[in-house]
C-alpha positions as CSV (number, residue, x, y, z in Angstrom):
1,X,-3.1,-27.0,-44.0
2,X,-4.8,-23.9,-43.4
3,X,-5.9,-23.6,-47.2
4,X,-7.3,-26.6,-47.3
5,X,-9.4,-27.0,-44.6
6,X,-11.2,-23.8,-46.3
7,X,-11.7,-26.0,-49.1
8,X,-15.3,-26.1,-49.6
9,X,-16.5,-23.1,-47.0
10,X,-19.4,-21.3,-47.9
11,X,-19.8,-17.6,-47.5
12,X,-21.3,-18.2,-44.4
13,X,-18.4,-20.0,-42.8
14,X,-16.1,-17.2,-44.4
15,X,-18.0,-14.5,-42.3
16,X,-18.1,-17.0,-38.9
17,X,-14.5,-17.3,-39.2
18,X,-13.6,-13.8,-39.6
19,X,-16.0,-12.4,-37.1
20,X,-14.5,-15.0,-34.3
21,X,-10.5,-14.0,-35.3
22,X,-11.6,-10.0,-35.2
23,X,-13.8,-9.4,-32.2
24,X,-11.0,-9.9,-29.9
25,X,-9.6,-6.9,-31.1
26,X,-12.5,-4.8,-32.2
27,X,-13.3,-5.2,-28.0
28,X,-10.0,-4.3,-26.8
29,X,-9.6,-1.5,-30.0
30,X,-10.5,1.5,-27.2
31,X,-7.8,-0.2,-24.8
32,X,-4.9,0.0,-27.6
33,X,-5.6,3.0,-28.7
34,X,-5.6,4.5,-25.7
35,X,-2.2,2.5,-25.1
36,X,0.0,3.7,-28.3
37,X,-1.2,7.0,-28.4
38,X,-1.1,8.1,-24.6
39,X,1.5,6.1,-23.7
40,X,3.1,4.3,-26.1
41,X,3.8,7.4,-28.2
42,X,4.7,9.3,-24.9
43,X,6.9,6.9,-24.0
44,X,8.7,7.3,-26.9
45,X,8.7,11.0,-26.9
46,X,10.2,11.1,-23.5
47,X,12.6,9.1,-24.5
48,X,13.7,10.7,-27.1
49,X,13.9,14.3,-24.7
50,X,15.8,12.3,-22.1
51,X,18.5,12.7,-24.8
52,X,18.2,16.4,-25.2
53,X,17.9,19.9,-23.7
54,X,14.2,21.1,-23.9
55,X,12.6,23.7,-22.3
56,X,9.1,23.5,-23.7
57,X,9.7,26.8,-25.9
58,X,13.0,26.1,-27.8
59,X,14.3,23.8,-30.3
60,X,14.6,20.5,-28.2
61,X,19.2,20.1,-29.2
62,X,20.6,16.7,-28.7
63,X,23.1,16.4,-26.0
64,X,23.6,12.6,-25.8
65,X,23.9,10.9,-22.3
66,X,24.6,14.3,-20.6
67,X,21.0,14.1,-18.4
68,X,22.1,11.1,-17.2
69,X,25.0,12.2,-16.1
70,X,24.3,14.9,-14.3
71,X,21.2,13.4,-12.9
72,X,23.5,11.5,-10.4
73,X,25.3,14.8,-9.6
74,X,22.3,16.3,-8.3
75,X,21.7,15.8,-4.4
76,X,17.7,16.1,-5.1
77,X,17.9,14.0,-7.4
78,X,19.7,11.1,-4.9
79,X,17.3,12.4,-2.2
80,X,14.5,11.3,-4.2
81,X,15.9,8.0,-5.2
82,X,16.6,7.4,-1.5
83,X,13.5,8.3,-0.4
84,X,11.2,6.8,-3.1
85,X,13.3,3.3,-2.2
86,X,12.6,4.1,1.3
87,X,9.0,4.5,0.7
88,X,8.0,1.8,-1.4
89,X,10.0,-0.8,0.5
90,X,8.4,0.2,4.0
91,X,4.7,1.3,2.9
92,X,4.9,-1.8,0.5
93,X,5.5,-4.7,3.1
94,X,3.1,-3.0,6.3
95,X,0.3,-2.6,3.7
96,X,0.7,-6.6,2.5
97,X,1.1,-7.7,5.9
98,X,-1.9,-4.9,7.1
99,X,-4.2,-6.2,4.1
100,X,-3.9,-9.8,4.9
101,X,-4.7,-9.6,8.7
102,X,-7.7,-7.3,7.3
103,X,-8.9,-9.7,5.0
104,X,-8.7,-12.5,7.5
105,X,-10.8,-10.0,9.7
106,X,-13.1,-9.3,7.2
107,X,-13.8,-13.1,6.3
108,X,-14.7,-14.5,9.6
109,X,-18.7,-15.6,9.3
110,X,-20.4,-13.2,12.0
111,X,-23.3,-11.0,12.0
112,X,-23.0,-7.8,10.2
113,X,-19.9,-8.1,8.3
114,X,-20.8,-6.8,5.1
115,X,-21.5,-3.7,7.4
116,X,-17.8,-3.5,8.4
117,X,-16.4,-4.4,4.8
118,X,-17.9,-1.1,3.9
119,X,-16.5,0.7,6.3
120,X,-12.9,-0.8,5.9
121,X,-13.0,0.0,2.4
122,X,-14.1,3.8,3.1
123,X,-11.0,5.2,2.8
124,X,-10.0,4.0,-0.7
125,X,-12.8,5.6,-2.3
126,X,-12.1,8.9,-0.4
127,X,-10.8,11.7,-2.1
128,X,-6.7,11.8,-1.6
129,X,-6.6,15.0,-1.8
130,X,-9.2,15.5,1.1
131,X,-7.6,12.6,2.7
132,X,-4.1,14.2,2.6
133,X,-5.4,17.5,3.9
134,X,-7.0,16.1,6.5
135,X,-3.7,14.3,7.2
136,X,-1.9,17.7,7.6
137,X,-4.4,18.9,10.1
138,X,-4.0,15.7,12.5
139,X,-0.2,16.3,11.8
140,X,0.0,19.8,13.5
141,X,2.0,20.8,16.0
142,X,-1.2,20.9,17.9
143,X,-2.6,18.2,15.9
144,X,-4.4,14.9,16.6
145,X,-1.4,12.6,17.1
146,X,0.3,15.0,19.5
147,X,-2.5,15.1,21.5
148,X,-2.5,11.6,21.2
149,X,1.0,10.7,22.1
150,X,0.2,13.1,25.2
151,X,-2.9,10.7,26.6
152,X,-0.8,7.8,25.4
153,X,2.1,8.9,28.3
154,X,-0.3,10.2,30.6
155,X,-2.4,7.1,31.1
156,X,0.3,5.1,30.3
157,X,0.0,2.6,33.3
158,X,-3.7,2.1,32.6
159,X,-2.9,1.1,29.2
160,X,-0.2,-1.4,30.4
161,X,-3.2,-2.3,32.4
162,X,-5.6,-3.0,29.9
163,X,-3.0,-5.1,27.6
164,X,-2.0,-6.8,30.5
165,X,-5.8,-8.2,31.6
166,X,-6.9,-8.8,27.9
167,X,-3.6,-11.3,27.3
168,X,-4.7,-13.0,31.0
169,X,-8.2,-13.2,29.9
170,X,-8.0,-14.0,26.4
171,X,-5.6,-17.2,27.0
172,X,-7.6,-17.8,30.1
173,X,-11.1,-18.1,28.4
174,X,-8.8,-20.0,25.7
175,X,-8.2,-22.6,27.8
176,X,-11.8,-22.6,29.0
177,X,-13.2,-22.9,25.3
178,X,-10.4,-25.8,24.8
179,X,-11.5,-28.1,27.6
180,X,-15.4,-26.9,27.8
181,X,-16.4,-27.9,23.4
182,X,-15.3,-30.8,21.6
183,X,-13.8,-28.6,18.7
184,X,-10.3,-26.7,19.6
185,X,-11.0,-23.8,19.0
186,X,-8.5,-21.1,17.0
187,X,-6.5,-18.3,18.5
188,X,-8.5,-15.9,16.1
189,X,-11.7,-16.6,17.5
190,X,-13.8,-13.3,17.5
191,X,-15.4,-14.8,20.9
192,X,-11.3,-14.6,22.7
193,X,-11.7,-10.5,21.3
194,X,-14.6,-9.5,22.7
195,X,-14.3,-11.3,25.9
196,X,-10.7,-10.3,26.3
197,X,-11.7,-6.2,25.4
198,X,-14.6,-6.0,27.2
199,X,-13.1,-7.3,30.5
200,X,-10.2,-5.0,30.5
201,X,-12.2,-2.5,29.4
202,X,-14.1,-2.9,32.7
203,X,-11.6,-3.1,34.4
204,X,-9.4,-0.4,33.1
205,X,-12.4,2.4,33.9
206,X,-13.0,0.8,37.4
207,X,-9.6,1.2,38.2
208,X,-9.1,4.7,37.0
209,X,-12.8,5.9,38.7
210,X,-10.6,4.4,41.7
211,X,-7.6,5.8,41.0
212,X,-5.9,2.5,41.6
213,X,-3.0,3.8,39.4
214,X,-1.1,7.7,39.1
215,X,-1.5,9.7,36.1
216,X,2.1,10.6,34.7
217,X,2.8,14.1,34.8
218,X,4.4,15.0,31.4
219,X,4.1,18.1,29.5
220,X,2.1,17.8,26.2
221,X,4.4,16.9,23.0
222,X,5.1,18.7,20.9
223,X,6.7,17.0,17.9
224,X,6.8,19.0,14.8
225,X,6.0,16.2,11.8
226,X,5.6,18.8,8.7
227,X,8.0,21.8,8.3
228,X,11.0,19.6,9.3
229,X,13.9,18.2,8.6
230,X,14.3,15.5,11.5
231,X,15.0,12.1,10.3
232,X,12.8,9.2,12.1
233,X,15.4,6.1,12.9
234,X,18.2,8.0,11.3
235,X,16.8,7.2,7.8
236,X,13.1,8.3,7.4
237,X,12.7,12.4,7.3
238,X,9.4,12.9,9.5
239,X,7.4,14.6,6.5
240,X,7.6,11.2,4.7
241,X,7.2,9.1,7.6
242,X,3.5,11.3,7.5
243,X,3.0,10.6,3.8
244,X,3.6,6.9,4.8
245,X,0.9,6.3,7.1
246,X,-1.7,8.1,5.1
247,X,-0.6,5.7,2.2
248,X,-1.0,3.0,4.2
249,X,-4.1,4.2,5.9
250,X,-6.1,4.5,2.2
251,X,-4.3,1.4,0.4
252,X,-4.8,-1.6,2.8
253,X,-8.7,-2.1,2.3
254,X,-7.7,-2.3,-1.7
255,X,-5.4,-4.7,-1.2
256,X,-7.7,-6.3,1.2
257,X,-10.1,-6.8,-1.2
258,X,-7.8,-8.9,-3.3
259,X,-6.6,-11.4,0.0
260,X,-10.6,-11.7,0.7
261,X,-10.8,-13.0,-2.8
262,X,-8.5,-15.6,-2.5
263,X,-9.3,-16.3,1.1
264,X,-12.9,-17.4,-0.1
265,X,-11.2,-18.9,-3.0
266,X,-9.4,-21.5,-1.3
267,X,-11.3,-25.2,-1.1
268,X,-12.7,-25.9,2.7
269,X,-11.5,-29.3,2.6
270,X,-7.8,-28.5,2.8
271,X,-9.1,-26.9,6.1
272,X,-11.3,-30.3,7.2
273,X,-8.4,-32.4,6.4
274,X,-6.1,-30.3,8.3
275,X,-8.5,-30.4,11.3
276,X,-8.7,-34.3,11.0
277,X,-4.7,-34.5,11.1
278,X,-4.8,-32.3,14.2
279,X,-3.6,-29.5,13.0
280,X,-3.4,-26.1,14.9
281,X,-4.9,-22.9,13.8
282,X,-0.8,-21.3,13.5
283,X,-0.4,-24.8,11.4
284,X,-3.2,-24.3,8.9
285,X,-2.5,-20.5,8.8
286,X,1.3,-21.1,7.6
287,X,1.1,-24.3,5.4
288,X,-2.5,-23.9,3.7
289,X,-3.5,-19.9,3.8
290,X,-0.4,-18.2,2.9
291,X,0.8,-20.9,0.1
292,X,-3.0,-20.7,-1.5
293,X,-2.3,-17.1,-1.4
294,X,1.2,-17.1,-3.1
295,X,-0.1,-15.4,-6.4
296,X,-2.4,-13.1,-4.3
297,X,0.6,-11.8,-2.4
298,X,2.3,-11.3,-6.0
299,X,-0.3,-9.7,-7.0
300,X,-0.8,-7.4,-4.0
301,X,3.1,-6.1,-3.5
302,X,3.7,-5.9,-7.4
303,X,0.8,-3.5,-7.5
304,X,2.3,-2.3,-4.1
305,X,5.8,-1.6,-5.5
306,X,4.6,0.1,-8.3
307,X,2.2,2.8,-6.4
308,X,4.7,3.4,-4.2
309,X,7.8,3.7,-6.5
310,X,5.2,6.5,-8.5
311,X,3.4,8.1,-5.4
312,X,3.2,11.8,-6.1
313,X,-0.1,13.3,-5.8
314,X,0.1,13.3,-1.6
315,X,3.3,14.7,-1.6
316,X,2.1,17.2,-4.3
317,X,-0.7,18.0,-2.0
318,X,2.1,18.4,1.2
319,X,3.5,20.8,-1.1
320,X,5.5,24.0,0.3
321,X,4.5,22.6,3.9
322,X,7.5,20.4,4.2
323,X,11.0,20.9,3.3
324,X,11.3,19.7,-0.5
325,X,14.3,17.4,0.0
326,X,12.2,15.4,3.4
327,X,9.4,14.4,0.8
328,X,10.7,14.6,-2.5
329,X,10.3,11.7,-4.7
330,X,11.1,10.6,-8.2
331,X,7.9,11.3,-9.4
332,X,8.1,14.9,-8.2
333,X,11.0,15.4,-8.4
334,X,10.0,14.8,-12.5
335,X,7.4,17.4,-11.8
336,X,9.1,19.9,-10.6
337,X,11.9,19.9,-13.2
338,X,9.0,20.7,-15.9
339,X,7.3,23.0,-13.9
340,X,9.8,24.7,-12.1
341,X,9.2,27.4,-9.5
342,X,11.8,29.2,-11.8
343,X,10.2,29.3,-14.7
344,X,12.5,27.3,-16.8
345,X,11.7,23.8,-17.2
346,X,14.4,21.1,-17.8
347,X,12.7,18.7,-19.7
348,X,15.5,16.4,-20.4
349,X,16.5,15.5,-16.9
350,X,12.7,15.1,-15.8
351,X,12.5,12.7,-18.7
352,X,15.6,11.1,-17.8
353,X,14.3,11.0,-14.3
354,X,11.3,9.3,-15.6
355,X,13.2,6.7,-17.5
356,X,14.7,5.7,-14.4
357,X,11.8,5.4,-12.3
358,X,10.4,3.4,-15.1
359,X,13.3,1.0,-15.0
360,X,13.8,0.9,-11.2
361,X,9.9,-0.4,-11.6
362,X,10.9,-3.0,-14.2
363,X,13.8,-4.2,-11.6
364,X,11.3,-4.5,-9.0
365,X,8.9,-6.9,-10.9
366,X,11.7,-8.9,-12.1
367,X,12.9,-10.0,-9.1
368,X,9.4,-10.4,-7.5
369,X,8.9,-13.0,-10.5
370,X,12.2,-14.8,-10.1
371,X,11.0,-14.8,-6.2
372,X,7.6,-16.0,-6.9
373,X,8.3,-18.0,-9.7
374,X,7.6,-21.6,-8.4
């Protein structure tokens, strides 16, 4: 068929037809490259080393299945897998869940919000290394969240306070808004948060110039989050549990960007109709929102999974701060099998390392697909 439909083509059509099959690939020519040689043909070459003991100066010998084997019989080793789980599970659901109330945040139609997008999205574009620093100074035993946690006990009845009056006021002027304008109005009205704040913030500071309320008398905490090995909930060594806010910190506004795309994405009309039927704001939330935003929240926790699962350069930063085995994680653990404080590089098990971090990610996008598949 093919043959004779050229039948009868001038040179011209010869030329049209060849340019229009080729410049696909003649645009995506730098992409492929740059995928076989730097990955595709180190992928292979760790491979190959996974199968082997290297040090980077000998003659790589083959030794079978034997890195794989003892991989499992080291305890760093299972202390990295465990940890790396740990990670990506936690850091990947409370940055989805983080980036979606963001994005709904970011989306409402008030004055200056481009302003505030900006600064949301700050800390993705900051350096992580100067990110991560900073991190370890606020971390201190004399640090910013002690200090922190030491006003948060102190003035703890005024902050009971102010939570207290903002729920009263913010349902209150609710119900105000509901009976006063034709059009119900939702529970994420901005108006319900800046009444609600400013009121107990008023409030709050008039009773404390009082002194309607005693300060706790507490002595100032002194939690050591770094050079530990405390576990958090029995499970999460403290060091990490550091390393997991600051990745959540400095991914959310990234994956925020994505949910604001498919918020604006989704037709207003679904909304109308919803509103016509008498829906509630909860109702359109659950059945119109977070359906339109199925492939979105693929999207989001795939790229999620994947960071996390790989997440090395924080921890790298951390360093000799924190005991190795509260913030090890397959990717450094890979790391520092090459370049060993030793001198002697294993090669094989940090390749066979690799291989399994590689296919732990492959497991993790499966079953996302299978769960989002519909």
């Amino acid at each position: 068929m093919f043959f004779r439909k050229m039948k009868g083509w001038k040179w011209e059509d010869y030329k049209s037809y060849f340019i229009e099959k080729t410049a696909p690939y003649v645009l995506l020519s730098p992409f492929l490259f740059t995928l076989v040689v730097f990955f595709g043909y180190a992928a292979v070459r760790t491979f190959y080393y996974s199968f082997t003991d290297y040090n980077l100066f000998d003659k790589p010998s083959f030794i079978g299945l034997q890195n794989y084997i003892m991989i499992f019989k080291q305890s760093n080793f299972l202390l990295a897998l465990r940890n790396s789980i740990v990670f990506s599970v936690i850091v990947t659901f409370v940055q989805t869940a983080g980036a979606l109330f963001l994005a709904l945040l970011m989306n409402q139609k008030i004055r200056g919000i481009r302003v505030f997008r900006t600064l949301y999205y700050m800390p993705s574009v900051t350096s992580s290394v100067v990110i991560t620093l900073i991190f370890l100074w606020m971390f201190q035993r004399q640090g910013v969240i002690n200090y922190l946690l030491t006003f948060f006990k102190t003035y703890s009845y005024y902050l009971l306070l102010f939570l207290g009056i903002f729920v009263v006021v913010y349902f209150a002027f609710y119900l105000f808004l509901q009976f006063s304008e034709e059009k119900t109005p939702s529970y994420g009205d901005s108006r319900l948060f800046v009444v609600g704040f400013f009121v107990s913030l008023v409030v709050t500071v008039g009773a404390g110039f009082l002194r309607l309320l005693p300060l706790v008398e507490t002595a100032p905490v002194d939690t050591i989050w770094i050079n530990t090995r405390e576990l958090l909930l029995g499970f999460i060594p403290r060091p990490l549990f550091a390393v997991m806010c600051l990745n959540i910190w400095t991914t959310i506004p990234t994956m925020s960007l994505l949910y604001l795309a498919g918020l604006q994405d989704i037709p207003q009309e679904l909304y109308e109709a919803a509103e016509v039927d008498g829906a509630t704001g909860v109702q359109k939330f659950w059945y119109i929102t977070l359906p339109q935003l199925s492939r979105v929240t693929f999207l989001v926790m795939t790229l999620g999974f994947i960071g996390t699962l790989q997440m090395f350069d924080q921890v790298a930063v951390i360093g000799n701060a924190a005991p190795l085995e509260s913030i090890i994680t397959l990717a450094y653990y890979v790391y520092t099998n090459v370049f060993s404080s030793s001198g002697v590089a294993n090669v094989g098990l940090a390749a066979a390392a690799a291989f399994i971090l590689g296919f732990l990610t492959l497991i993790v996008v499966f079953i996302q697909r299978r769960f989002y598949r519909d």
